[in-house]
C-alpha positions in Angstrom: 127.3 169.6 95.2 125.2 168.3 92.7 124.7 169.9 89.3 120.9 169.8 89.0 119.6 168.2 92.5 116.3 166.5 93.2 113.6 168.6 94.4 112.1 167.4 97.4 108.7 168.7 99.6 107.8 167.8 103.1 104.3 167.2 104.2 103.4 166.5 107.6 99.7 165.8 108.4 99.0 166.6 112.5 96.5 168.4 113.9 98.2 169.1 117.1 102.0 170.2 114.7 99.3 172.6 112.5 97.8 174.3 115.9 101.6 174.5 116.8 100.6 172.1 120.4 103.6 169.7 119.3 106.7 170.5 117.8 107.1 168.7 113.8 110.0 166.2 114.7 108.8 163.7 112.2 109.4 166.4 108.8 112.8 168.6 110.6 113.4 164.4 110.5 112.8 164.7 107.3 114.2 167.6 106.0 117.8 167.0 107.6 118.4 163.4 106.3 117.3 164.3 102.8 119.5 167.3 103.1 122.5 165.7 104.4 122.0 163.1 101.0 122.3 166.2 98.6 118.5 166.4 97.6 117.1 170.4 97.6 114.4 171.2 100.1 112.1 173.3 98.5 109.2 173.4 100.3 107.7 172.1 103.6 104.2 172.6 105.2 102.3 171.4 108.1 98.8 170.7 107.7 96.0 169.0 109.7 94.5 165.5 109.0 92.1 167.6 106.4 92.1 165.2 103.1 91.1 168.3 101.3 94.0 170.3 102.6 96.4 167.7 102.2 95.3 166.5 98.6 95.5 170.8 97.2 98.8 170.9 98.9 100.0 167.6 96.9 98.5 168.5 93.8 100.0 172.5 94.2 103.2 170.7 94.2 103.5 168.2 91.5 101.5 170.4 88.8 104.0 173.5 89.5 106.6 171.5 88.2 108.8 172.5 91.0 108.9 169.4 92.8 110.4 165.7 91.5 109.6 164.4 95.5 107.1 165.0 97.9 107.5 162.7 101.4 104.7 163.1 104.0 104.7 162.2 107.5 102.1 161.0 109.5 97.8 160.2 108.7 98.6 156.5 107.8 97.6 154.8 110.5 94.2 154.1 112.1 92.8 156.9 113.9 89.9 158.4 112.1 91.1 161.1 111.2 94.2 159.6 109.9 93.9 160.3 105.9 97.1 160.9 104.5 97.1 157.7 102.2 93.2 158.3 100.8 94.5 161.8 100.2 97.8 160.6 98.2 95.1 158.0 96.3 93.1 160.9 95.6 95.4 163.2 93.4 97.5 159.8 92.3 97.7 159.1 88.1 99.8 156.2 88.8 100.3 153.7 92.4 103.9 152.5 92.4 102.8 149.6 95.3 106.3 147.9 95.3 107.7 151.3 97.4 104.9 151.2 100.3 105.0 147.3 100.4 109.1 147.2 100.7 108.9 150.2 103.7 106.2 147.9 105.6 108.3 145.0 105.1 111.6 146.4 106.2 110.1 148.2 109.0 108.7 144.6 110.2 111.8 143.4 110.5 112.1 146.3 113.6 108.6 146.0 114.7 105.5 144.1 114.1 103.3 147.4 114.6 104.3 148.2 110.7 101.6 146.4 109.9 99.3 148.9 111.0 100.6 151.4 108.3 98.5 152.0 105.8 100.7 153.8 103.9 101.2 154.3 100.0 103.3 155.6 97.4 102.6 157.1 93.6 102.8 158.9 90.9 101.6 162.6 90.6 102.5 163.8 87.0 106.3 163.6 87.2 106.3 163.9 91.3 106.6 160.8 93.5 104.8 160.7 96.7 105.7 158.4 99.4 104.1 158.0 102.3 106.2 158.0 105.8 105.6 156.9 109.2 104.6 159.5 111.6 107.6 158.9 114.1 111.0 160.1 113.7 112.7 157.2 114.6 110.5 155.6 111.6 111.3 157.8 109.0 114.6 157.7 109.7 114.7 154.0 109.6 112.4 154.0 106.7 114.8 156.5 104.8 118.3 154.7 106.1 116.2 151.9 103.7 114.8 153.6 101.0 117.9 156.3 100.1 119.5 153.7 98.3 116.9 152.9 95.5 115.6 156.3 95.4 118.0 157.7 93.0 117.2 155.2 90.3 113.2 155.5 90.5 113.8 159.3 90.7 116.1 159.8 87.5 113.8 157.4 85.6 110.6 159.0 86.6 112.3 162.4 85.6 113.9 161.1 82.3 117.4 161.6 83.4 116.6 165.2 84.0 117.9 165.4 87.8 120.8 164.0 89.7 119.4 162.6 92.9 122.5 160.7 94.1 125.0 162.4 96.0 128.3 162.3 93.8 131.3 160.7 95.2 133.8 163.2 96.9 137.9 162.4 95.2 139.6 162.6 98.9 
């Protein structure tokens, strides 16, 4: 276990998950990798493709303090009512571009249709946002990726304060 473990919310933006039409694949997704990596689910919400919705639900988190992560699923492509990343924009102090650009890239090595995502990631007061795909098999692709360098970003972003990297088990 760790000793003080990275906080992590889940946002998924879908109409049809929010009326409860479709089940939320995309953030259990989510939820169970981050899980299985050691980080602490703290909260997780479903909420339609509302910007307004989705930017107080952001901002709730990283101002509480409570919450060093937030990863969202879904609203970055182009349907017009996809808004996550005009929403994360919104509420964003700082854009940390490098994040969103490396996810598109790796996920063009798997298919060309990344290039459709308009995804991106920043900088909330001391929370990172990123921006996921909407599919699970994409997140999990995109997180299989990203779970590597996360640590690193996180512990700097947090000076140090959080251990986000699972510690190695003496067998």
């Amino acid at each position: 276990m760790l000793n003080n473990p990275c906080r992590v919310a889940v946002l998924t933006a879908s109409d049809r998950s929010a009326a409860g039409v479709y089940e939320d694949l995309s953030g259990s997704c989510i939820c169970a990798i981050m899980e299985q990596a050691g980080y602490a689910l703290v909260e997780r919400k479903i909420c339609p493709d509302e910007q307004s919705m989705l930017e107080n639900q952001m901002l709730m988190w990283s101002k509480s303090g409570a919450v060093d992560l937030i990863l969202t699923t879904g609203g970055t492509g182009l349907s017009p009512r996809d808004c996550m990343p005009e929403a994360t924009l919104a509420i964003a102090d700082r854009l940390v571009p490098g994040i969103a650009e490396a996810l598109r890239s790796h996920s063009m090595t798997i298919t060309p249709r990344a290039m459709l995502s308009r995804a991106v990631s920043a900088i909330c007061g001391q929370t990172l946002i990123i921006n996921l795909p909407g599919s699970p098999k994409a997140v999990a692709e995109c997180l299989e990726f990203l779970l590597p360098i996360l640590p690193h970003g996180l512990e700097t972003l947090c000076g140090g304060e959080v251990t986000c990297a699972v510690q190695e088990k003496n067998s």
